[in-house]
N, C-alpha and C positions, 0 to 999 in steps of 0.2 A: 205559618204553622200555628197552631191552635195552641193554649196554653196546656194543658188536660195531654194533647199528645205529647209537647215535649216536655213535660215531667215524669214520663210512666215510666223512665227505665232509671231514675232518680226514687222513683216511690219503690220500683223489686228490691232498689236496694237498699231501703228504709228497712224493709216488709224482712228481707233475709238478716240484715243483722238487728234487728227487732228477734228476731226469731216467730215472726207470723208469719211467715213460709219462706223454706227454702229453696231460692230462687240456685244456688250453688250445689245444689248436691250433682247435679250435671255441671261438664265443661270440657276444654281442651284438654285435658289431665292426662291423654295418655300419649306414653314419649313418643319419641322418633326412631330412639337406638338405645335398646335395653341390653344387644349383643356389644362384645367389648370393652362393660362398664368393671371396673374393680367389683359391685355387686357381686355378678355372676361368676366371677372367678374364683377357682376352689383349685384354683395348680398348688406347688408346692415351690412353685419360684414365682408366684404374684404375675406372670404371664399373661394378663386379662383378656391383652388384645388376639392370640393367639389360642385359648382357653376356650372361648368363644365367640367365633366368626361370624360372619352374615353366612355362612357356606350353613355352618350348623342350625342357626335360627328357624329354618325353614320346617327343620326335624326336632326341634330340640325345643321342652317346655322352659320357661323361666320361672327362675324361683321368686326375685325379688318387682318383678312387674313386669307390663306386654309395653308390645311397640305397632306402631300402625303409618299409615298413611293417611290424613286430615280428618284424626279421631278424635272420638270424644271418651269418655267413661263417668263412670262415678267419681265420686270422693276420694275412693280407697280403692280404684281400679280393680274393682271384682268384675264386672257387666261391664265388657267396650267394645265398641263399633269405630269401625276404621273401612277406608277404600280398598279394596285388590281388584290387579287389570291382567289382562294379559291380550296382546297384539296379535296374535296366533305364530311369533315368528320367536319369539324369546325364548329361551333354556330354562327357564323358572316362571312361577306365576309372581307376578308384582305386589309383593302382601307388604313389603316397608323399603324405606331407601336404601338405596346401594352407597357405598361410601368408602375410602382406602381407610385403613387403620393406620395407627400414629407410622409404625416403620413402613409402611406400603407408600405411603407419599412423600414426595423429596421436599416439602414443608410441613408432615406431621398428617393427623388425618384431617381428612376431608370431604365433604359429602360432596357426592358425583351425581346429583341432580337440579333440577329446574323446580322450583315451587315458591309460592308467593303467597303470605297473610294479608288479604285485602280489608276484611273488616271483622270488627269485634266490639261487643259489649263488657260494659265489667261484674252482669251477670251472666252474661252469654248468651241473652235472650235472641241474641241474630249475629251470625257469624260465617265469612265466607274468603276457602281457600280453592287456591289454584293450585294444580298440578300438570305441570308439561310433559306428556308419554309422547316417545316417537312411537311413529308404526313400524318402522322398519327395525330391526333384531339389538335391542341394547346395546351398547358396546363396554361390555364389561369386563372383558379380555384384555381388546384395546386401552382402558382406560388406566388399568393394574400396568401393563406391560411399559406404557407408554412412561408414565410417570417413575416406575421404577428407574427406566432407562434415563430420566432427566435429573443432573444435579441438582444442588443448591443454589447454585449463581441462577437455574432457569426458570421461566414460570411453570406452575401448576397444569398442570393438561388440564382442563374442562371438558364437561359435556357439549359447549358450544363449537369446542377446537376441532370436536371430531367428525363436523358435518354434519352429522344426524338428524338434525332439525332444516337443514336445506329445503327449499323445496316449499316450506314448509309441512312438512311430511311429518306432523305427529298432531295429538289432541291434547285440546285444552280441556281438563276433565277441574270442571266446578263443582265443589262442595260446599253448601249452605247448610245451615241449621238455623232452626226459628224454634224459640220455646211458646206455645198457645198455653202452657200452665208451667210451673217448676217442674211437675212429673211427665212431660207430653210437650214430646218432642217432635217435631219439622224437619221432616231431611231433602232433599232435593242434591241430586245427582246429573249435572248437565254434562254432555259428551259432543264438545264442538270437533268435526273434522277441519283440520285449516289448511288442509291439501285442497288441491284441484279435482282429486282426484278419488276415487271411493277407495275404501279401507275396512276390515272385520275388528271387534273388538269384543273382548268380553269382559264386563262388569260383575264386580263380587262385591257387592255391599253386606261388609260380613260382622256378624255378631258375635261375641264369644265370652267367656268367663274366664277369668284368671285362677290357675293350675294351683290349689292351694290341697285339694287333697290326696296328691303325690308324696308334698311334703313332711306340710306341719300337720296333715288330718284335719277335717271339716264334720262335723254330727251330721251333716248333713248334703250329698253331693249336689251342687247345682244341674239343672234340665231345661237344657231348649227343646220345645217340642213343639210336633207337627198340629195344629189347631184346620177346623174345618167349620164357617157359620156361616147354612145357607150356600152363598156361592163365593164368598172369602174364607181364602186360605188364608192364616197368617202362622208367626208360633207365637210360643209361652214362652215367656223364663221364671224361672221361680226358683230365687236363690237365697238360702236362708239368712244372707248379712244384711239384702239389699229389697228386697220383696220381690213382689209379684208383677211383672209388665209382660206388653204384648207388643211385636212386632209386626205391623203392618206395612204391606208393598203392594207394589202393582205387579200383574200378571209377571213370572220371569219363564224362562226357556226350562229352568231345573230348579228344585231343590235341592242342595247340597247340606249334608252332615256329617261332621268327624268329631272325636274325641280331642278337646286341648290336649296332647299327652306326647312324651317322646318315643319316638320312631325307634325305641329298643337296637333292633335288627341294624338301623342306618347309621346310627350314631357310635355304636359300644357293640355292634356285633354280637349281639344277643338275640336268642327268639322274642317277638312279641307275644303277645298275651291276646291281640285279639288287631286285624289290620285299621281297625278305625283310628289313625295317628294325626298328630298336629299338620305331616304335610300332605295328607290325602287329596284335597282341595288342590294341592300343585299337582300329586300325579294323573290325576283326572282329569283336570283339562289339559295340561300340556302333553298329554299323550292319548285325547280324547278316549278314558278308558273309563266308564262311568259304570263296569260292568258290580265293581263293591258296596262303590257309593249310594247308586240308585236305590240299593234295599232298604237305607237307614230315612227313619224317621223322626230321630232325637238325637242328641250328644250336647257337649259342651261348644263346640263350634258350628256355626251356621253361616250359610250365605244363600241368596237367591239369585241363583243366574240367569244375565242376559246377554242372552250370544247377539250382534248387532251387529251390520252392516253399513257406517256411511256414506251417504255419495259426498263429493266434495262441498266443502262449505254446509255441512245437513250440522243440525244440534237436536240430541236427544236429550229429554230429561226424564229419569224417574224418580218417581216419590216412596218413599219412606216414611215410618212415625211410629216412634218408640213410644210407648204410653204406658202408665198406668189405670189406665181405663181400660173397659173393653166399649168399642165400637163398630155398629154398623157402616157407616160411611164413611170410613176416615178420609178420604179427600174429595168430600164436598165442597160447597161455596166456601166454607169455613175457616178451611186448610186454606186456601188462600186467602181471603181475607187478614188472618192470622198473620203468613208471610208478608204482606204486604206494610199491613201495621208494625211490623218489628225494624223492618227494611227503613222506614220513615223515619219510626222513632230513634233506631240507630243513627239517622244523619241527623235529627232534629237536636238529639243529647252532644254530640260534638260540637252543632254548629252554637248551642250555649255553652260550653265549657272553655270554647277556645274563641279567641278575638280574631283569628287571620282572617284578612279580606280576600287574596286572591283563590283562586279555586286551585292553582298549583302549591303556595300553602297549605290550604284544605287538606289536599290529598297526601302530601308529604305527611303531615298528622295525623291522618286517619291509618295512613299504613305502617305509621311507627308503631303507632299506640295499638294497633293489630297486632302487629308484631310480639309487641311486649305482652299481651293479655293471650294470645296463643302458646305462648313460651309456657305459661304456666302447666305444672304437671305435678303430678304424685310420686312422691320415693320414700323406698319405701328398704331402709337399710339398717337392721340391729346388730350390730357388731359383736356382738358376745355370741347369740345365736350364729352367726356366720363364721364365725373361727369355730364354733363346735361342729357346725353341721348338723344336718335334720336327724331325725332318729331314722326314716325311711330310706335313708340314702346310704352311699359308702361312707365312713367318717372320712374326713380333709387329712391330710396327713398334718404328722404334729409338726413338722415345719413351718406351718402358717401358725403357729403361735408365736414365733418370734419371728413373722413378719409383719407386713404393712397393717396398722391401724392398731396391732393389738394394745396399746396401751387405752383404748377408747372402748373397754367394753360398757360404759355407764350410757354411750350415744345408741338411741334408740328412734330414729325418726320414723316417721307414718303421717306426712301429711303433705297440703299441697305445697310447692315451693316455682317465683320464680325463677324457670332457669336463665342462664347466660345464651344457652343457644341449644335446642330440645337433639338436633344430630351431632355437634361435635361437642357441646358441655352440660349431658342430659342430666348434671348433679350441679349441687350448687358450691359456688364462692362465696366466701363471707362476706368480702371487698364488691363485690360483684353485686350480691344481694342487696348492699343498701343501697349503691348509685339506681340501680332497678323503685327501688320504693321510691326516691323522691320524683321520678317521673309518674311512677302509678298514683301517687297521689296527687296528679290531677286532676284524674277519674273516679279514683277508687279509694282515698284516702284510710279509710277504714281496713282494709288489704294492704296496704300499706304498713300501719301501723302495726298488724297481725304478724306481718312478716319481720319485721324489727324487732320484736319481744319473742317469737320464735327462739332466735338465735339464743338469748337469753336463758329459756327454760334450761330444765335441769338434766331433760334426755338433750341437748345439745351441748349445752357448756358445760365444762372440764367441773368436777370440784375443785379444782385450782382456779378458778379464774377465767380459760383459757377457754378461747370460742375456737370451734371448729373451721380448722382453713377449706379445706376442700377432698374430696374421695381420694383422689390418689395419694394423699397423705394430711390428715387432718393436723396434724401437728405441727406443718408448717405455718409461719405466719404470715397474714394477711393485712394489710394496713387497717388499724382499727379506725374504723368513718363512720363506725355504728352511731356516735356521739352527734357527728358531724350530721349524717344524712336524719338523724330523730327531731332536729330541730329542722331542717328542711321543711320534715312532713310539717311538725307540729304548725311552720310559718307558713307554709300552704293551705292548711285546714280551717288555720284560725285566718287569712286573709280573704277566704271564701267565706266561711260562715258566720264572721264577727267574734269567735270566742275558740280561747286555744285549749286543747284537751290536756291541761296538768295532770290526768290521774295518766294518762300514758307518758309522761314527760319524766314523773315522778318513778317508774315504774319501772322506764329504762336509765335511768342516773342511779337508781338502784343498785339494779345491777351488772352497771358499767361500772360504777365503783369498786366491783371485787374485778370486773378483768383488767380494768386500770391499774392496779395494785398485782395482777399478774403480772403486767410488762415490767413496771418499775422492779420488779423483782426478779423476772427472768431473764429479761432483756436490757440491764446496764452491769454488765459482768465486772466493770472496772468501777459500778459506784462512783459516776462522777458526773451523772444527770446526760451524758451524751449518751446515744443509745447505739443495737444493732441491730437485728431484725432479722439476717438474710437476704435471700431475696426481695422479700415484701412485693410480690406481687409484679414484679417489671424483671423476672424473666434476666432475660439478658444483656442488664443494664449497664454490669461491670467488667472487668478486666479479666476475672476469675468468677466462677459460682461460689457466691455469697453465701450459698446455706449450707457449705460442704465445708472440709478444711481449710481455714486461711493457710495460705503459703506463707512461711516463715513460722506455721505456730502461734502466729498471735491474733491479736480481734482484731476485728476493720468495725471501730467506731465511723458508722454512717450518718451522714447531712439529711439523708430521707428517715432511717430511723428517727433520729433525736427530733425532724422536722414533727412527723407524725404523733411523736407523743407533745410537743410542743402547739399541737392543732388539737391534740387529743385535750390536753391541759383544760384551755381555752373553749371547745366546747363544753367541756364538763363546769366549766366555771360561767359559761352563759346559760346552760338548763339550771344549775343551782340560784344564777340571778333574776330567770325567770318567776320557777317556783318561787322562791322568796319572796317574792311581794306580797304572795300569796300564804305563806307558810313562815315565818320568820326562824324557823330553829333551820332552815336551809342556808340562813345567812353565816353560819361557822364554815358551810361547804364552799362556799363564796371563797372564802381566809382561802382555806387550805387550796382549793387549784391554782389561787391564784398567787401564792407565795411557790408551790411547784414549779410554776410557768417560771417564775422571775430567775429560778436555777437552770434552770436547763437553757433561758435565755441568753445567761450570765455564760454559760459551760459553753455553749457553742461560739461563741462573739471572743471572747475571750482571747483576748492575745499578750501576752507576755514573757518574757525572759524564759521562767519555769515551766511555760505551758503551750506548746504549739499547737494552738486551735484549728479549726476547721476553715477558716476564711483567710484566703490568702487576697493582701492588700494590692498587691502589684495584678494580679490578674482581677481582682473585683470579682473575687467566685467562690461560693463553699466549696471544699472538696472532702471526700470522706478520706480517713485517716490510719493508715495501718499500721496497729502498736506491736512492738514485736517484745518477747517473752523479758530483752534483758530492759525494755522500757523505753528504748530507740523507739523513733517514728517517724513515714515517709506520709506522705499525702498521694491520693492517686488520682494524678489532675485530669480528670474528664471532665468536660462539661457537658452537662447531663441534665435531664428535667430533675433527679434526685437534689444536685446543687441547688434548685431553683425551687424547690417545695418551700424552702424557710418561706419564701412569701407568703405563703397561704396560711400562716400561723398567725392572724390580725385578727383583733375587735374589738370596735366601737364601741367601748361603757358609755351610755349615754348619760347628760345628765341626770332624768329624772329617776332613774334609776338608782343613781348614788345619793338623790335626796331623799328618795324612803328607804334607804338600807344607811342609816348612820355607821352601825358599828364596822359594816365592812368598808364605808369610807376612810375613817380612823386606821385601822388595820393597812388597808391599803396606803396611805400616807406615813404610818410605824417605817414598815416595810422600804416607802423610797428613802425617809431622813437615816433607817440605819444601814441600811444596802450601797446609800453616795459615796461612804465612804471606806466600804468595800469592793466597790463591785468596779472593773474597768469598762463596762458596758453597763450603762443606766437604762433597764428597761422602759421608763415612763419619761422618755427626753422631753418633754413638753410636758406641764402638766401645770391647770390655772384652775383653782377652787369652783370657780361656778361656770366651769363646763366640762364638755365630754370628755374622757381620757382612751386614749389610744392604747394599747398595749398592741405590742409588734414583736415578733422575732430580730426581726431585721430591722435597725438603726437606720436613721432615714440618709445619711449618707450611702447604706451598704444598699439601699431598697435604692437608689436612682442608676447605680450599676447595674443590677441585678435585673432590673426594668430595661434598663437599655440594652442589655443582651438580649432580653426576651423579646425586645422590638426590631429587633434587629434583624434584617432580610437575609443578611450573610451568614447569622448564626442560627435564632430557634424560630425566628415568624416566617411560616410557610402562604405560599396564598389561601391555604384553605386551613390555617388556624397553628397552633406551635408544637414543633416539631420534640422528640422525646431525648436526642442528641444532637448536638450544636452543628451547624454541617461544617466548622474546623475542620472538623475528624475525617473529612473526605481524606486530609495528612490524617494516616492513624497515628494514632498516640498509645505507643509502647512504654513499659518497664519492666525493669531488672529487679526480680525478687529471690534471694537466696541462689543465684545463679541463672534462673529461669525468666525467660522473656513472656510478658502479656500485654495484649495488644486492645486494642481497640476501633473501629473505624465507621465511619458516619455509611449506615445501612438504610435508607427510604421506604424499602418495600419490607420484601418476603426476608426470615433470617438466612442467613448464610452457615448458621449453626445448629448443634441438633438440638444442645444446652435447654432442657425442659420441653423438650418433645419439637421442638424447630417449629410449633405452628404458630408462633407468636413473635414479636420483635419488639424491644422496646429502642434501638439503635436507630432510629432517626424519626421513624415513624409516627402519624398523630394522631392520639388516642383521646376521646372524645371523652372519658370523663375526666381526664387530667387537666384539657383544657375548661370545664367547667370549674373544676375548683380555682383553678387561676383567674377564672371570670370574677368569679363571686369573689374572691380575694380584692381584686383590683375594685371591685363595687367600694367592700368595704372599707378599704384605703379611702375611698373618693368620701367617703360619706365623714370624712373626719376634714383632712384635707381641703375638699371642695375643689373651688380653679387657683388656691395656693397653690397644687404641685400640679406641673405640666410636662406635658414630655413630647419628644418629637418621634411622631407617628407617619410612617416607620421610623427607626432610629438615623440619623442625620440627613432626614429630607427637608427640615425646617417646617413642616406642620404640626403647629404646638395645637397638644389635645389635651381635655383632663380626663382624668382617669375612669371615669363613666363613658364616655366618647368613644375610650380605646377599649374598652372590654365590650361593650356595643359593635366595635368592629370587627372586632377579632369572632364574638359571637355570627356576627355576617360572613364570614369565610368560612365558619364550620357549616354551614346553613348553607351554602352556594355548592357545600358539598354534593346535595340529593336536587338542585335547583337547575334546569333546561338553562345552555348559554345560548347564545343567538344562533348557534346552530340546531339547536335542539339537543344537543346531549347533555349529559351529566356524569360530573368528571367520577363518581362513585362508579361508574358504568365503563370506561374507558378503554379498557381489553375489548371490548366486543362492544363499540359504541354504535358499526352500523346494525348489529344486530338489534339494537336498542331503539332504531329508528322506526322500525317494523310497526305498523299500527296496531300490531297486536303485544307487542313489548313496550311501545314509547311509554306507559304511563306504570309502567311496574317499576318497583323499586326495592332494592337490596341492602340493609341495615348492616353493614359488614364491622367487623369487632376493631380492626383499625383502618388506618388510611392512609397513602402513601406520602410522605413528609414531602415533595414535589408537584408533585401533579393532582394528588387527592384519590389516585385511584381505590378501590374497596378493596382489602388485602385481611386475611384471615378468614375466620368463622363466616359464614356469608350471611347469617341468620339474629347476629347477635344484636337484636334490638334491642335488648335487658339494657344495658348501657346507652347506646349509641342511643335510645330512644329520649337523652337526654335532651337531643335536638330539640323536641318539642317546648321544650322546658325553655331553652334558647329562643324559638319563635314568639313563648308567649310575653318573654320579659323584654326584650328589644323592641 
């Protein structure tokens, strides 16, 4: 590879945050599933999923963004292009995924098709998705009825269970894009038959603009329109937010044009105003009636159709290109040329950004990190504005003001965000969003960063303090990691480029410091440095739901709570030591986390006569603690990845650090000579002037239990990395509270509960950024430690390892997750492994949200690379 090519997609991305052109005003941005979101919902009981179906979409505008299949748009999703199919045999034309809603699936929702992120840039200069269409009549009846008809003990119906793809009887429809400038766009549409056999298909490569002056009013309405130069047709857009471009194609069978707008008549039983509606494009071809269509030469929706026939194994492609230009030959030498050089330089910028040798490596990489850079999308959600309602519309009933979100009218988002998974989590998590950023800052460091200080800004966060959890109720909370994941990036950035960006370090310790001071205020209701939280992001951890009323009336002081703020602590007192070297009036921010930490140390370890702490000595386990009103308190002994967070609450002061920070050395030794002789827990058990100093949660007596549970094959070390419930619990482990029994029992896969929509588990299952923090944990243990502390890997097989060794292995069994075994499969695949054998499946792969605490199989969201794309993160440090 020539040096010149592989820099060029390292120079767009100079050139765009330079602000000498932007290479981002195109991308993935536009969702998957805009029907169903809290957004669009304007019921009067928050009903979102039911409010607005996939039934209605087809007829029905959106208010707050569009949806598509393997689309791109702007910025601000005004102008987006997406794929639509139709087999001649389906009930609707194919304009976005099909998918159950949370109550339609006996695990919550879940998208009911076949599609794959094969590659991507992190300007988007070349990007390419797949999409599996059968030809024979979708099974969407089937797929509803079926799954309704299966409990919770059973699996998920899929689209492979139902046959459809036999035969191999459908098409691989490939979609690329290549940028030849920031404004000038590449499209390629390829249409493989993988039947034996011939098949009809018609292609809708369609344009459209998002429905804004329904609502809010636009001065000005956007026009696709019919253009004619010489012997190229193409159209215009000309939209007054985003300019002026031209769509270029090859020859199609039709021109097709309607109005983005709702179907009055279809939707609310009302007359229209004129029939050019949002689903004209369905009734015309699926009831080949083109007699309305044919007349129109402009609207907000376009597409050019190509009715197609292929014989078995034939591959069509056509070409597109969105431009801001006007040209005479859009697919000359050029156009290709173009494609070619992006295609190159796509595998040239991976093959420097990442060390793997093998080409199964490679690929495992390249479609994680697709994964995660396609996820990205526009949302676009004002909460003040949505409890009023538009002035053009009905007003909402005043019920929705004392429902969901209303206290968030100051959250005003409009920008891009990575999501967790664009079909089943098209909104973002806060928790979610930063494990996302320290992967993207492999690539995209700078997007990264953007995305961390996001949350920060002031249309995001509360004026309390308080970051927003996520759509279906911002108010709950989230494990705050924002700390945790900002020093990730900054270590990633500055071990790439020699030098760490402090003005962004500085920027988020800011203001993490007021939602710091949110928790310590909201979240220790007893004032005594151990916390609560709720749920905190793991769902169905506990005995009872965590974020509703305790049973008996009192608090359930949590080991994951008070964990969390004790990691929280701890990073905020490593970004203040960082800065510091730099900035010396950060060194009082030094003091203060770090005399915080040493409370909440003390408060959770803490065991005596007057105090029944969280650490029960005979089992060697935290457990969270239920205080009840007259000041009684029960412990609720699960064991549970929550128990096991204290470890991830460690770090390294090195020395050289405490020799240019005098005064917080001092401070910090105040601190242990007058804390000895209060505290029953000595945070700094070790501590020798001229070197490193440890700070831990966990006492290094409580850390070699806590360790050997987690290595332990009978409780949380699964083969393919640590599981989120001990498998003890296969015996459930019940209690009696206030009369009422609660249960608990070791779950691998799918939930067996509906508790948070049932599409998640945190009951045995392995969650992949859980197990990363525990990596890095165990890293930084070793880096003080060394081969002083060893432990038997797995727990009592006599293979003493040190603790670098073992987070190295443990990282190889999350990794062997998406990795061919000597039979060729891949345990993420394992429902349907011989279908994965198939030469035309063996090398796709599915980034799924967890994974089964046994076997590894992929279980949840199927799409969620946002995390899971942590993996990469795993192959490059091992």
């Amino acid at each position: 590879m020539t040096k010149e090519r592989t820099a060029q997609e390292q120079k767009r991305l100079d050139d765009s945050r330079s602000k000498t052109k932007d290479w981002h005003k195109w991308g993935p941005y536009l969702s998957e599933r805009q029907w169903g979101t809290v957004r669009e919902d304007y019921s009067p009981d928050g009903d979102a999923w039911n409010y607005f179906s996939h039934e209605d979409s087809r007829s029905r505008a959106y208010r707050w963004g569009e949806d598509g299949i393997a689309g791109i748009s702007d910025r601000y999703c005004n102008i987006c292009f997406g794929i639509a199919l139709w087999n001649g045999k389906d009930p609707i034309l194919k304009e976005r995924l099909f998918g159950l809603t949370g109550p339609q699936g006996n695990h919550g929702e879940d998208v009911k098709e076949l599609y794959y992120y094969l590659e991507n840039t992190p300007t988007h200069s070349y990007m390419k998705h797949l999409y599996k269409y059968p030809q024979n009549e979708f099974p969407y009846v089937q797929l509803v009825e079926e799954n309704r008809r299966r409990g919770k003990h059973e699996y998920e119906y899929e689209l492979l269970d139902t046959g459809i793809l036999d035969n191999n009887e459908y098409f691989d429809v490939i979609t690329e894009y290549a940028k030849a400038d920031n404004e000038d766009i590449l499209i390629k549409v390829s249409i493989v038959n993988r039947s034996s056999k011939s098949a009809p298909l018609h292609l809708l490569p369609t344009l459209w603009t998002r429905n804004l002056w329904s609502f809010v009013g636009m001065p000005e309405k956007p026009i696709i329109k019919k253009q004619t130069q010489k012997d190229q047709t193409f159209v215009s857009i000309d939209h007054i937010y985003v300019g002026k471009y031209n769509l270029y194609f090859e020859a199609p069978s039709r021109l097709l044009f309607t109005e983005n707008e709702t179907n009055m008549e279809k939707v609310y039983a009302q007359p229209n105003d004129h029939p050019n509606k949002k689903d004209l494009f369905h009734k015309s071809v699926v009831n080949n009636d083109y007699s309305i269509i044919s007349k129109n030469t402009q609207g907000t929706k376009f597409a050019p159709l190509y009715e197609m026939h292929l014989k078995g194994g034939e591959t069509k492609t056509i070409k597109l290109r969105l431009t801001a230009s006007s040209l005479e030959s859009p697919f000359d030498k050029r156009y290709e040329t173009a494609f070619t050089n992006r295609i190159q330089e796509s595998q040239d910028f991976l093959d420097t950004t990442f060390k793997s040798a093998s080409i199964e490596a490679k690929e495992i990489q390249k479609q994680a990190i697709a994964g995660l850079l396609w996820s990205k999308q526009y949302y676009n959600y004002e909460v003040e504005r949505w409890l009023k309602g538009d002035h053009n519309e009905m007003p909402p009933p005043k019920s929705r003001f004392n429902g969901r979100n209303k206290q968030w009218k100051t959250l005003r988002n409009h920008d891009i965000l990575a999501m967790p998974d664009k079909w089943e989590y098209p909104w973002f998590a806060a928790w979610d969003t930063a494990f996302h950023c320290v992967s993207l800052a492999l690539v995209d460091s700078s997007f990264a960063k953007d995305q961390l200080l996001l949350f920060t800004k002031e249309w995001y966060m509360a004026p309390n303090g308080q970051i927003p959890a996520y759509e279906w109720n911002f108010s709950d909370v989230n494990p705050p990691v924002q700390a945790w994941a900002s020093l990730q990036v900054y270590q990633i950035e500055k071990n790439k480029t020699g030098k760490g960006d402090l003005v962004f370090l500085k920027r988020m310790f800011n203001k993490l410091a007021l939602n710091f001071t949110w928790w310590v205020n909201r979240e220790d209701s007893l004032e005594n440095n151990v916390f609560e939280g709720g749920f905190l992001g793991l769902d169905n951890i506990g005995v009872f739901d965590r974020s509703r009323d305790i049973p008996g009336g009192g608090v359930l002081e949590q080991v994951d709570g008070t964990s969390w703020m004790a990691l929280y602590c701890l990073n905020m007192l490593e970004m203040a030591l960082e800065i510091a070297l730099d900035d010396q009036s950060f060194e009082d921010m030094c003091m203060k986390y770090f005399g915080h930490f040493v409370f909440i140390a003390e408060a959770l370890n803490n065991i005596s006569q007057d105090y029944n702490g969280s650490w029960d000595e005979n089992d060697g386990f935290f457990y969270d603690k239920l205080v009840f009103p007259n000041g009684d308190s029960t412990p609720i002994k699960v064991r549970s990845i929550s128990g096991l967070l204290s470890l991830t609450a460690v770090l390294n002061i090195k020395k050289e650090y405490l020799d240019k920070l005098p005064r917080f050395r001092k401070s910090m030794e105040w601190f242990r000579r007058h804390r000895i002789e209060n505290a029953k827990y000595q945070v700094m058990e070790e501590y020798f002037e001229d070197q490193d100093v440890l700070l831990s949660l966990v006492p290094k007596d409580r850390l070699q239990k806590l360790i050997g549970s987690i290595l332990d094959e009978k409780e949380f070390l699964s083969q393919y990395g640590i599981r989120s419930l001990s498998k003890v619990h296969i015996n459930p482990y019940t209690i009696q509270i206030d009369g009422k029994s609660y249960g608990i029992n070791y779950e691998p896969a799918e939930s067996t509960t509906g508790l948070f929509g049932g599409n998640s588990n945190w009951r045995g299952p392995i969650w992949m950024p859980m197990n990363y923090l525990f990596i890095n944990s165990l890293r930084e243990y070793h880096s003080y430690y060394g081969n002083k502390l060893k432990f038997s890997y797995p727990t009592a097989n006599g293979n003493m390892m040190n603790l670098k060794d073992i987070s190295d292995e443990i990282g190889k069994r999350l990794i062997q997750l998406f990795e061919r075994d000597t039979n060729g499969n891949r345990p993420v695949h394992q429902l349907h492994k011989e279908k994965y054998q198939d030469p035309h499946f063996k090398d796709l792969i599915l980034f799924y949200e967890y994974f089964h605490g046994d076997s590894g199989r992929g279980v949840g969201a199927s799409h969620q690379t946002g995390w899971t794309a942590l993996v990469v993160n795993l192959m490059e440090e091992i």
